[in-house]
mmCIF file of the N, C-alpha and C atoms, coordinates in Angstrom:
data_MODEL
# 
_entry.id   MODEL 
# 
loop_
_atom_site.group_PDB 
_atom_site.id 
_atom_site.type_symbol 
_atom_site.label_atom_id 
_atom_site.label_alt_id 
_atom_site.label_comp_id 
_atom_site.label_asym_id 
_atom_site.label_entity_id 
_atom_site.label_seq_id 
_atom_site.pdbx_PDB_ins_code 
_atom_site.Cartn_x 
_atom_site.Cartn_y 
_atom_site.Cartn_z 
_atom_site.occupancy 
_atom_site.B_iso_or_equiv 
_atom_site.pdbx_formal_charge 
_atom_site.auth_seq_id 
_atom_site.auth_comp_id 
_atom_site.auth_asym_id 
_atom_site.auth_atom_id 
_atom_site.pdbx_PDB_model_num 
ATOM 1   N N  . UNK A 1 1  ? -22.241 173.017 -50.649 1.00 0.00 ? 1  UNK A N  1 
ATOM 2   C CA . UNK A 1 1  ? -22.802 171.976 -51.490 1.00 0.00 ? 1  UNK A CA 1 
ATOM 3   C C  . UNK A 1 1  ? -21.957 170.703 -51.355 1.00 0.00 ? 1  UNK A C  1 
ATOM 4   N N  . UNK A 1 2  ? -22.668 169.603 -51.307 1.00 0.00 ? 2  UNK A N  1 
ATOM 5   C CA . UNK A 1 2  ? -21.670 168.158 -50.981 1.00 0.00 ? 2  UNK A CA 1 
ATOM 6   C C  . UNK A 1 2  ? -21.338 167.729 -52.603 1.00 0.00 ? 2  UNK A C  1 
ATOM 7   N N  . UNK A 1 3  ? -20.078 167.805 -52.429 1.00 0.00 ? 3  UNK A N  1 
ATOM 8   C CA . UNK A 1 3  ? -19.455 167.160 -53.697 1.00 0.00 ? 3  UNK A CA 1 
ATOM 9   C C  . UNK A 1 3  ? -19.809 165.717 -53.873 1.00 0.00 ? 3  UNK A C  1 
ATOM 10  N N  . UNK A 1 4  ? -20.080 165.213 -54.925 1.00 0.00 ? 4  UNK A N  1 
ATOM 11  C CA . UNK A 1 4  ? -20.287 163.977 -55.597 1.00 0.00 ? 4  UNK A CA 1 
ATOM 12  C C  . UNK A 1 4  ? -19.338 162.954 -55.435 1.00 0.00 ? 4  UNK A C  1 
ATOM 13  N N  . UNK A 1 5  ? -18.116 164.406 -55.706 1.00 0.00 ? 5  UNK A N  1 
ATOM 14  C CA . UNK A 1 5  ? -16.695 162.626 -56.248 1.00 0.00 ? 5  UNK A CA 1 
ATOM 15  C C  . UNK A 1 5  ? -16.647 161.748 -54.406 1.00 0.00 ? 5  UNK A C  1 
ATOM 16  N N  . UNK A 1 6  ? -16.828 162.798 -53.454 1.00 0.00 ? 6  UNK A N  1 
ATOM 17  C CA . UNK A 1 6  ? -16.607 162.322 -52.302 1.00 0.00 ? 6  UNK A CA 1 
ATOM 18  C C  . UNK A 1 6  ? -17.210 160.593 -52.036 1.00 0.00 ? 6  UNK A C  1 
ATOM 19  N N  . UNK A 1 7  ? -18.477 160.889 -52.012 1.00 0.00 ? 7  UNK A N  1 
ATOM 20  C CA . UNK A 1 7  ? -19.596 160.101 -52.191 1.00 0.00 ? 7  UNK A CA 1 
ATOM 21  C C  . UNK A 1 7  ? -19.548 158.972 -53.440 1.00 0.00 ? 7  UNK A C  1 
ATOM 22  N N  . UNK A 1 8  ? -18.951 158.982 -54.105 1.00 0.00 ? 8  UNK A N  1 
ATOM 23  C CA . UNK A 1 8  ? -18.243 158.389 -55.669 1.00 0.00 ? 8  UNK A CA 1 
ATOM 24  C C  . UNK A 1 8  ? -17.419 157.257 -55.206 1.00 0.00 ? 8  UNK A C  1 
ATOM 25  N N  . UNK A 1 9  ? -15.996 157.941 -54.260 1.00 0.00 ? 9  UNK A N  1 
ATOM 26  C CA . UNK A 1 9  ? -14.712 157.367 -53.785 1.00 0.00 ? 9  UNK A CA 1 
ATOM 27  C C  . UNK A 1 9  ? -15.374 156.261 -52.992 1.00 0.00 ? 9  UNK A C  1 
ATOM 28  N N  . UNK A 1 10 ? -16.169 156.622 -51.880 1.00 0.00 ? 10 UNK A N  1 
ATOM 29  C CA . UNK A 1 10 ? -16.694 155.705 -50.880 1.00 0.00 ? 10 UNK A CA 1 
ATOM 30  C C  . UNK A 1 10 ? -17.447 154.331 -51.409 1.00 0.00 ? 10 UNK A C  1 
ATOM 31  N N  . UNK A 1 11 ? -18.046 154.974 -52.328 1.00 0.00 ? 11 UNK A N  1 
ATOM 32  C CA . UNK A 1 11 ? -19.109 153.399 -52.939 1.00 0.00 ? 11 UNK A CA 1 
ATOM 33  C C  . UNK A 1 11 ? -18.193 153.288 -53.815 1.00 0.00 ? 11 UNK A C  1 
ATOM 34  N N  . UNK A 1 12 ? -16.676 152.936 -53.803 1.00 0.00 ? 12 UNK A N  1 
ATOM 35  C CA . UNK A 1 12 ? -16.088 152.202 -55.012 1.00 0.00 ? 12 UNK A CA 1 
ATOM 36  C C  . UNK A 1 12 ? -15.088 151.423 -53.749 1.00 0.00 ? 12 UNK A C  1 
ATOM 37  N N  . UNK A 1 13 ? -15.287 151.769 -52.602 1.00 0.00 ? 13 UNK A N  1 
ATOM 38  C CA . UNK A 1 13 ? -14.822 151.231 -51.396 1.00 0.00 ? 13 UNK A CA 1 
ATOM 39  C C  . UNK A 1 13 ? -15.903 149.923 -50.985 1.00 0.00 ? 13 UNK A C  1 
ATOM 40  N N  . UNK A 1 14 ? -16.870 150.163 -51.019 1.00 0.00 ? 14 UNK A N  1 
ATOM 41  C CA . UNK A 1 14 ? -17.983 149.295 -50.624 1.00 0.00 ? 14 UNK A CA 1 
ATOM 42  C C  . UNK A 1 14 ? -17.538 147.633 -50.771 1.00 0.00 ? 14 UNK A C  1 
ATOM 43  N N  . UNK A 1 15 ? -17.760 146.579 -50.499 1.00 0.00 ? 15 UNK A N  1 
ATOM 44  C CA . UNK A 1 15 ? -17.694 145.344 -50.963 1.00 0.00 ? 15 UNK A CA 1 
ATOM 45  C C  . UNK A 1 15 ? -19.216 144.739 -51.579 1.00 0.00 ? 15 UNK A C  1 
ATOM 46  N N  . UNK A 1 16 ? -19.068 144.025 -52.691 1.00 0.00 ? 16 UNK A N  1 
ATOM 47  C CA . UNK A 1 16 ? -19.906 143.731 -53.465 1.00 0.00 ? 16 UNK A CA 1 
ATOM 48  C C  . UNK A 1 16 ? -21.395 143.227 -52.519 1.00 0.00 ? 16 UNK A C  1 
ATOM 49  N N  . UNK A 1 17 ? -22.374 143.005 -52.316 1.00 0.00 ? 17 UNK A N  1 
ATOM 50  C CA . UNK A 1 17 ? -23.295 142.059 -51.831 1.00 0.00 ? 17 UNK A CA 1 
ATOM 51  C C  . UNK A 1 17 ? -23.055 141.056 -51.995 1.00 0.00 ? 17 UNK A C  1 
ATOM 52  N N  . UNK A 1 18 ? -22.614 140.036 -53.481 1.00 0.00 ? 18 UNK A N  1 
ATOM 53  C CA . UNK A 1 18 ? -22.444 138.847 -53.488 1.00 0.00 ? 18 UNK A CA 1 
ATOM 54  C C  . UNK A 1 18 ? -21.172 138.582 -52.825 1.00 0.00 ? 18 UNK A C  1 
ATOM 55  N N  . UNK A 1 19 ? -20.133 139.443 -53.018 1.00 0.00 ? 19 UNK A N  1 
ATOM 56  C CA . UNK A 1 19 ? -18.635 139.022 -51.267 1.00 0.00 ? 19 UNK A CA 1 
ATOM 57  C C  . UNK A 1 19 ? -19.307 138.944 -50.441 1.00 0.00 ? 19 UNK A C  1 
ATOM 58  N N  . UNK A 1 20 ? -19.931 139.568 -50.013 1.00 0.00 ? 20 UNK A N  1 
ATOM 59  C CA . UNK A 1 20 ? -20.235 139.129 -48.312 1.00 0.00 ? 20 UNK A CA 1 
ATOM 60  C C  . UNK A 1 20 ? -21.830 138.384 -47.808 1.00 0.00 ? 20 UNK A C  1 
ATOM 61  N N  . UNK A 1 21 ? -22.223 137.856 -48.969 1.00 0.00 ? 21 UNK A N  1 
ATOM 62  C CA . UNK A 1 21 ? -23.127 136.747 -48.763 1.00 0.00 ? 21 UNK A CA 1 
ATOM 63  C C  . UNK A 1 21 ? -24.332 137.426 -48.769 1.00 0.00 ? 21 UNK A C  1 
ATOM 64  N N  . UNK A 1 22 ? -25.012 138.476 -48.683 1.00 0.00 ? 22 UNK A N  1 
ATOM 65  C CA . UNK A 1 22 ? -26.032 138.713 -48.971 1.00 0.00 ? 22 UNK A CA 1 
ATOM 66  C C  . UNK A 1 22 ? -26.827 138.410 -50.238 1.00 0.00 ? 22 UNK A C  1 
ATOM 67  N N  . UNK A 1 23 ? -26.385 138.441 -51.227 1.00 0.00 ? 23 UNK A N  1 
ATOM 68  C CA . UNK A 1 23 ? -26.853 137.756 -52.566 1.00 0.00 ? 23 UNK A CA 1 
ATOM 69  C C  . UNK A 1 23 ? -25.891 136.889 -53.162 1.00 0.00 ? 23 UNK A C  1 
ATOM 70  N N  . UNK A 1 24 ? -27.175 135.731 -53.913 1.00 0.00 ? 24 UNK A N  1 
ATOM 71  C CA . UNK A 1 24 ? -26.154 134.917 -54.457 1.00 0.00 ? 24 UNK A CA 1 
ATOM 72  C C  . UNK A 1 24 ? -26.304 135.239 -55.834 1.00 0.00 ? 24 UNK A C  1 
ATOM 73  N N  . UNK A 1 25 ? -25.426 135.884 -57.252 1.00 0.00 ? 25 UNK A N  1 
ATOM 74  C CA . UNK A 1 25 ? -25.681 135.605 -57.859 1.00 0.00 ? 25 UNK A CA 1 
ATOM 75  C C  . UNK A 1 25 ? -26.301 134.392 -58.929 1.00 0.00 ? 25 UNK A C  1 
ATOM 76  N N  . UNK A 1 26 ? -26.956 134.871 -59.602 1.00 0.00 ? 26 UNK A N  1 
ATOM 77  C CA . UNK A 1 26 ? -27.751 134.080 -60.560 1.00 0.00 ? 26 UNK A CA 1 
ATOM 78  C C  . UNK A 1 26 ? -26.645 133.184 -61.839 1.00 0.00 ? 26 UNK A C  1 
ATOM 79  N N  . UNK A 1 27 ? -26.807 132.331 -62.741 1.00 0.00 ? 27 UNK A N  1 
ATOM 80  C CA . UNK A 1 27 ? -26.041 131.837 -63.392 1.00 0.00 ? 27 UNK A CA 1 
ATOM 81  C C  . UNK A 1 27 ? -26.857 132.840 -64.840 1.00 0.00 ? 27 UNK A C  1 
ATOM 82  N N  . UNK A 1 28 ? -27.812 132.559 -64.866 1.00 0.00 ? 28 UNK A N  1 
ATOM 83  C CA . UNK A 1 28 ? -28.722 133.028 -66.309 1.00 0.00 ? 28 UNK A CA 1 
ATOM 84  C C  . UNK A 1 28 ? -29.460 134.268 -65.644 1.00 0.00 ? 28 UNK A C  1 
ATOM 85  N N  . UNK A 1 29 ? -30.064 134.821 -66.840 1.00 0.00 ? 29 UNK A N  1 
ATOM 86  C CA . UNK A 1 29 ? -31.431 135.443 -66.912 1.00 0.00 ? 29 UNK A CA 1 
ATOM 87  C C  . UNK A 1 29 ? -32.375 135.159 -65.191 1.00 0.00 ? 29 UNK A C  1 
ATOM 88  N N  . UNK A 1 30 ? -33.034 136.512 -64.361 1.00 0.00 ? 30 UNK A N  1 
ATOM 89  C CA . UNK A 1 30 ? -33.305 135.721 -63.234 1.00 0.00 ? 30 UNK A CA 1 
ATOM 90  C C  . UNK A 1 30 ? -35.263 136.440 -63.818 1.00 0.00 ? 30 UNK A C  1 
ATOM 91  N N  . UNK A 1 31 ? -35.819 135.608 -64.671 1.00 0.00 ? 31 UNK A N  1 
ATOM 92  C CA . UNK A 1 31 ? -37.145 136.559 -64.637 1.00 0.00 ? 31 UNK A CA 1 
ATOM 93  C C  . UNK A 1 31 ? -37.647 137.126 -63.736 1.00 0.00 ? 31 UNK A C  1 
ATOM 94  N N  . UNK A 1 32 ? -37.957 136.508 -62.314 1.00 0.00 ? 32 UNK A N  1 
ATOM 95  C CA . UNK A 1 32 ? -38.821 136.785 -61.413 1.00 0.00 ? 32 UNK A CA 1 
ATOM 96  C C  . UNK A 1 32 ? -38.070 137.579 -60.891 1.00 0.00 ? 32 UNK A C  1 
ATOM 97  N N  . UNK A 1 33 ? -37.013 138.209 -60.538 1.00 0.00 ? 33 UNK A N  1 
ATOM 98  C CA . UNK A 1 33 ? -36.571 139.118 -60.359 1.00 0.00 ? 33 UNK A CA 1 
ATOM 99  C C  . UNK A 1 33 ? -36.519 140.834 -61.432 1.00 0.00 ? 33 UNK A C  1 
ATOM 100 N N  . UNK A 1 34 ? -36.498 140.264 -62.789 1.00 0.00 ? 34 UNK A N  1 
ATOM 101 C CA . UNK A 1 34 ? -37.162 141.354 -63.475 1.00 0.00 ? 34 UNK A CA 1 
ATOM 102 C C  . UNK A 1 34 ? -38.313 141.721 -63.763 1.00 0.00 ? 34 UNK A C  1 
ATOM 103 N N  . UNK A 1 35 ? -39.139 140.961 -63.147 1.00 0.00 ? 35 UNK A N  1 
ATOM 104 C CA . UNK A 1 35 ? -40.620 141.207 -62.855 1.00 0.00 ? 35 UNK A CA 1 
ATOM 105 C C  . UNK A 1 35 ? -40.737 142.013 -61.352 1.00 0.00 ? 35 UNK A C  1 
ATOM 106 N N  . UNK A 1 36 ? -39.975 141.613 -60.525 1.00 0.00 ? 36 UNK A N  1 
ATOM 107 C CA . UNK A 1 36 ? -40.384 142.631 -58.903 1.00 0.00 ? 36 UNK A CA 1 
ATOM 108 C C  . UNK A 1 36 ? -39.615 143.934 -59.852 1.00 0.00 ? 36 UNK A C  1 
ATOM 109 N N  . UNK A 1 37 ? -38.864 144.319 -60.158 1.00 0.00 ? 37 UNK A N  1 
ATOM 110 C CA . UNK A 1 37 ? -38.091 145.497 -60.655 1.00 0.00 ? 37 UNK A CA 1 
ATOM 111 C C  . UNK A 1 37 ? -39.184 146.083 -61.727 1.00 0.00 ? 37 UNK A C  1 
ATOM 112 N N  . UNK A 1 38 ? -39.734 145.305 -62.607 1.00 0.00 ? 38 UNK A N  1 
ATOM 113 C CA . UNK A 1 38 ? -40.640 146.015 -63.662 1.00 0.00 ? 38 UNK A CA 1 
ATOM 114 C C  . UNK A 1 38 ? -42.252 146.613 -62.668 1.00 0.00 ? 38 UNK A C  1 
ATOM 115 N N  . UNK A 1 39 ? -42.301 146.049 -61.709 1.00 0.00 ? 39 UNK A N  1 
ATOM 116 C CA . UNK A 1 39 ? -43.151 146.015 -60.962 1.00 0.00 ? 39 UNK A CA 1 
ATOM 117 C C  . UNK A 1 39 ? -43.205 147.382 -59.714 1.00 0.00 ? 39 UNK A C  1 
ATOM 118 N N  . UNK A 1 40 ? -41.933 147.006 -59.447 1.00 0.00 ? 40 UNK A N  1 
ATOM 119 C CA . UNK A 1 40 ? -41.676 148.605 -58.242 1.00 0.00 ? 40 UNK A CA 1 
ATOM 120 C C  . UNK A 1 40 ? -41.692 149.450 -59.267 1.00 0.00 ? 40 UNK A C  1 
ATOM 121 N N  . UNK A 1 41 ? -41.115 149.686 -60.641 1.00 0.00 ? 41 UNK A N  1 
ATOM 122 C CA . UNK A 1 41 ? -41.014 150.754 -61.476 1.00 0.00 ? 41 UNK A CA 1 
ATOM 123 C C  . UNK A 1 41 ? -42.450 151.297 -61.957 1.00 0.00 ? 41 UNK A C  1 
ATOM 124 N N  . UNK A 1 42 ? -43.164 150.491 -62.025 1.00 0.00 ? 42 UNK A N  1 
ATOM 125 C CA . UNK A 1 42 ? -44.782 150.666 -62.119 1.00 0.00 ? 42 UNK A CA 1 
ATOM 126 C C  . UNK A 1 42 ? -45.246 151.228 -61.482 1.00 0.00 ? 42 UNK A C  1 
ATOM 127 N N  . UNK A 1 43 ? -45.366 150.546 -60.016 1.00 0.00 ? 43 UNK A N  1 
ATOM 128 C CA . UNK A 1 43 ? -45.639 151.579 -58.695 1.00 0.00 ? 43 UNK A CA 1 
ATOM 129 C C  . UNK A 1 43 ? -45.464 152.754 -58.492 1.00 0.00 ? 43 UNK A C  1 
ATOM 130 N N  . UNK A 1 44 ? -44.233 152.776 -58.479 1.00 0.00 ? 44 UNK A N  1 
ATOM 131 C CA . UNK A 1 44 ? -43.728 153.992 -57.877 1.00 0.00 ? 44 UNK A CA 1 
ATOM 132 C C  . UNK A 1 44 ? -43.798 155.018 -59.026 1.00 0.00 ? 44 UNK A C  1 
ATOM 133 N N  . UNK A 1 45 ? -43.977 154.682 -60.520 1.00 0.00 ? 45 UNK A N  1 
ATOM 134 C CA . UNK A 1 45 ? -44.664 156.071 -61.175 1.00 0.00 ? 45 UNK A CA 1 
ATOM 135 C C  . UNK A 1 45 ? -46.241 156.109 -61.327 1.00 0.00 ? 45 UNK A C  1 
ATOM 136 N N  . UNK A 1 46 ? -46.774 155.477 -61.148 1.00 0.00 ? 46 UNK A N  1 
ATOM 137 C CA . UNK A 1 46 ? -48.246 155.757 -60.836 1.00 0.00 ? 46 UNK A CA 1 
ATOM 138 C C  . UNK A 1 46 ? -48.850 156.055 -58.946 1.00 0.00 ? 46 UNK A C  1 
ATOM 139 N N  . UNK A 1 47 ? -47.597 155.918 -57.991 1.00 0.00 ? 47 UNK A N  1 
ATOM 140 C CA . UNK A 1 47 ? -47.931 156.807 -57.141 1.00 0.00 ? 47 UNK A CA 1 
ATOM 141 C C  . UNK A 1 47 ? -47.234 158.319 -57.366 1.00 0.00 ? 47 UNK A C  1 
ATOM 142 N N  . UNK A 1 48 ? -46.321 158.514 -57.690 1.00 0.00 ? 48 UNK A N  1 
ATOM 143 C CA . UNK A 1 48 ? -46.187 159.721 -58.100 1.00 0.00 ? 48 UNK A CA 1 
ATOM 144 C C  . UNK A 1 48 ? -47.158 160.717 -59.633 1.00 0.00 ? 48 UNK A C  1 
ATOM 145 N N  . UNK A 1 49 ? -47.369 159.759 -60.343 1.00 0.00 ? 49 UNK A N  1 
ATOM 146 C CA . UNK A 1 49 ? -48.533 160.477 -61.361 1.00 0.00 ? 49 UNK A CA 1 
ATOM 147 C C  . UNK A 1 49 ? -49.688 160.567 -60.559 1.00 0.00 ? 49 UNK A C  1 
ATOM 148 N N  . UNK A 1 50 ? -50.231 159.826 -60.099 1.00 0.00 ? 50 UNK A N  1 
ATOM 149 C CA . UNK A 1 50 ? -51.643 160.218 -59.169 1.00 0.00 ? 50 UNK A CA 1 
ATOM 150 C C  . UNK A 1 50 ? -51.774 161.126 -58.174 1.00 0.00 ? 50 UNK A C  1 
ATOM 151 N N  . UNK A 1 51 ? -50.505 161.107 -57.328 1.00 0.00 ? 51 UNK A N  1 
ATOM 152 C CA . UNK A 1 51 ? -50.081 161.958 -56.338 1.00 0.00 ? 51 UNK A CA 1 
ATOM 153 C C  . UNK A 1 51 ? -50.406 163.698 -56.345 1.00 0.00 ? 51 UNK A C  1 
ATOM 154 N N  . UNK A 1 52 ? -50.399 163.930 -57.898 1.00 0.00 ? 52 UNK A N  1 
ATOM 155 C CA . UNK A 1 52 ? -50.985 165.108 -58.316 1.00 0.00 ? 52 UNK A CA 1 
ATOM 156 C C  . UNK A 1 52 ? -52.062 165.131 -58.335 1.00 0.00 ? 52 UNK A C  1 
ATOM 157 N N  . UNK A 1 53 ? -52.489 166.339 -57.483 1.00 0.00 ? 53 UNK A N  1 
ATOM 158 C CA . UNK A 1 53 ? -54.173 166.407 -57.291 1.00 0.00 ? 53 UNK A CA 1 
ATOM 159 C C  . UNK A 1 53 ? -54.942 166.890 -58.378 1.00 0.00 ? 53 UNK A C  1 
ATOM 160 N N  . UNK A 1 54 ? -54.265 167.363 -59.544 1.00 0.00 ? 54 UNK A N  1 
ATOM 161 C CA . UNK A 1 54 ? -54.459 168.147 -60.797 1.00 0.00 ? 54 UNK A CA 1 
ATOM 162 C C  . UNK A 1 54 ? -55.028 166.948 -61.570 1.00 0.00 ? 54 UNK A C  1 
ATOM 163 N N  . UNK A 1 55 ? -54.460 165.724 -61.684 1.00 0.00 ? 55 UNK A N  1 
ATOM 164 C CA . UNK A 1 55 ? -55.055 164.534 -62.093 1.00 0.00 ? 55 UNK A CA 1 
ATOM 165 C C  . UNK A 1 55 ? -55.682 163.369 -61.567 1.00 0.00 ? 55 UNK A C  1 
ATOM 166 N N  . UNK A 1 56 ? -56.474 164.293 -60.584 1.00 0.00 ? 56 UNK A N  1 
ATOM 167 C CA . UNK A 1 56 ? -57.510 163.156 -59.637 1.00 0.00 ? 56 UNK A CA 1 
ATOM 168 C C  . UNK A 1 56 ? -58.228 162.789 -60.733 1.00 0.00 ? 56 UNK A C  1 
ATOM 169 N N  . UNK A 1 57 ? -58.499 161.412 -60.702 1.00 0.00 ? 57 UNK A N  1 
ATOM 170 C CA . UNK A 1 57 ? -59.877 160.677 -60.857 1.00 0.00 ? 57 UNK A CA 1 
ATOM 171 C C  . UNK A 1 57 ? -61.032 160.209 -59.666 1.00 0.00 ? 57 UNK A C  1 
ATOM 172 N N  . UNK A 1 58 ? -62.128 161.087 -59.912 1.00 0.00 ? 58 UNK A N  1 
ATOM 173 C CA . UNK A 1 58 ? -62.732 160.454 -58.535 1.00 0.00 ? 58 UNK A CA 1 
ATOM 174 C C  . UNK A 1 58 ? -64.029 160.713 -59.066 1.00 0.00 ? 58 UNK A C  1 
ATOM 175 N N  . UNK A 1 59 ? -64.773 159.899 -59.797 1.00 0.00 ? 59 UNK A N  1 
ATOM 176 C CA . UNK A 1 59 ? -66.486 160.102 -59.952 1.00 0.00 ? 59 UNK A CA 1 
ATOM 177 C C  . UNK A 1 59 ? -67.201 160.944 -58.723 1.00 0.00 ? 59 UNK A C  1 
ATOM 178 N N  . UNK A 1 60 ? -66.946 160.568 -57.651 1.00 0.00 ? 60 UNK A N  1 
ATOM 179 C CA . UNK A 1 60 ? -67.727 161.354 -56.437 1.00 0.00 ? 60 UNK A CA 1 
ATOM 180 C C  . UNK A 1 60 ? -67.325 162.592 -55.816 1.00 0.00 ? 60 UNK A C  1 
ATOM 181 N N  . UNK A 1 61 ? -66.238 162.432 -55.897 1.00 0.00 ? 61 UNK A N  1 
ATOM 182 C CA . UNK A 1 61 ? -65.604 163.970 -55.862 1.00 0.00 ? 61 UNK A CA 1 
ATOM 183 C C  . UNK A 1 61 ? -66.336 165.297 -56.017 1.00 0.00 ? 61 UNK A C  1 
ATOM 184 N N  . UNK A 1 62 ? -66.375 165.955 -54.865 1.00 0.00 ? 62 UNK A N  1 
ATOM 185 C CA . UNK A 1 62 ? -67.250 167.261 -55.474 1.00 0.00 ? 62 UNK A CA 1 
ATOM 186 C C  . UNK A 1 62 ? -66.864 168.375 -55.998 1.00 0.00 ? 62 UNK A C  1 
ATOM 187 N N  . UNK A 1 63 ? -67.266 168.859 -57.103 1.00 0.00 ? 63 UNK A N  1 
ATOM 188 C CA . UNK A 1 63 ? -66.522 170.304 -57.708 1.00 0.00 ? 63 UNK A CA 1 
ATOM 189 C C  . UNK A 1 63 ? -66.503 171.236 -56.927 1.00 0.00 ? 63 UNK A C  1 
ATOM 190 N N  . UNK A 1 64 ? -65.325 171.973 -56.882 1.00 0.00 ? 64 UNK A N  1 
ATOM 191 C CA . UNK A 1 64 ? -66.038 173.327 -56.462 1.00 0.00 ? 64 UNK A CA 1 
ATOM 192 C C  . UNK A 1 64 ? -66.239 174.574 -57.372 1.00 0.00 ? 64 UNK A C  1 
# 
């Protein structure tokens, strides 16, 4: 089994995104950025709730 702390140690090694220029932090509040985040979080549980075939919706769908 892979231990955690290993994996723990390493990403406390990492350098920030905003050190090395990939993001710039924000000064305030960034809305439109908590809107893509409220937005993937949406997604991605209504493809996993639908994903169950137990809770298809499909008018045409045929019974068996």
């Amino acid at each position: 089994m892979i231990d955690p702390t290993h994996l723990l140690d390493f990403a406390t090694q990492l350098p920030h995104p905003s050190d090395i220029g990939i993001i710039k932090p924000s000064g305030g509040f960034n809305f439109g950025a908590a809107l893509c985040g409220l937005g993937a979080f949406f997604g991605a549980s209504q493809f996993f709730y639908y994903s169950d075939d137990s809770k298809r919706i499909d008018p045409w769908a045929k019974r068996d």
